[in-house]
Every structure is written in structure tokens, then in C-alpha cells.
N, C-alpha and C positions, 0 to 999 in steps of 0.2 A: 233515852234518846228517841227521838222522833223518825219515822221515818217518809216518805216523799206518799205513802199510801194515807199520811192522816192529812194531807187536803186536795182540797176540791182541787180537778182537772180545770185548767182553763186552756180555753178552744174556741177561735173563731174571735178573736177581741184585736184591738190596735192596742200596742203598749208602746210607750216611753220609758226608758232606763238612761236615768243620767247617772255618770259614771260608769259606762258601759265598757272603758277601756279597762279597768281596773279588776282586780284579782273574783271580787262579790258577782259587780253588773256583769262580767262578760259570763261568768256561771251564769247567771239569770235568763241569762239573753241567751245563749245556748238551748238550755232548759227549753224556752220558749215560742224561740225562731222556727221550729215544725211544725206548729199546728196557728200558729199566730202572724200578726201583722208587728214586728217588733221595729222597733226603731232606736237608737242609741245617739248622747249626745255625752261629750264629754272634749275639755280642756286638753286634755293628755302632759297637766302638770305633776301628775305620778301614775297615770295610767300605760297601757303600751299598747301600737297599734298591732303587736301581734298576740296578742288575746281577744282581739274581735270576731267576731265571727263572719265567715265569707258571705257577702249582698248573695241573696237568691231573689228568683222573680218564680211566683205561683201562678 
């Protein structure tokens, strides 16, 4: 099993996660939302708005 040390940091990027309400994308976007410009787009046809993560402003 892998673990989050076999890849590269990213830092300082604007991302797009579609499907960001969903069980994957809102990990993702968690992950992400600290050192990153993230942004999520998602239907919410099986997604949930309470798996998103809270708007912050840097």
C-alpha cells in the first residue's frame, strides 16, 4: 500500500475537482485547500453539501 510520502507535495497551484461534493473529491479538496487555490464543481446528484469543505480566504 502506498502511502501519501510516495508523492510529490503540491503547493502554490489553482486546482479544479469536479465532483468535489462526493466521498473521493471532498478528500481531495481537503487534502489540498491548505496550501492551494482549490476550487470544486459538482451537480450534487449523489454528492452532499456537507462533505465540502468550508470557503476560506488566504
Amino acid at each position: 500500500m502506498s502511502s501519501q510520502d510516495d508523492f510529490p507535495a503540491i503547493s502554490g497551484e489553482r486546482i479544479l475537482i469536479t465532483g468535489g461534493a462526493g466521498f473521493i473529491g471532498s478528500t481531495i479538496a481537503s487534502a489540498l485547500v491548505g496550501e492551494n487555490e482549490v476550487r470544486v464543481i459538482d451537480d450534487l446528484s449523489s454528492g452532499s453539501l456537507s462533505r465540502m469543505c468550508r470557503p476560506t480566504r488566504h
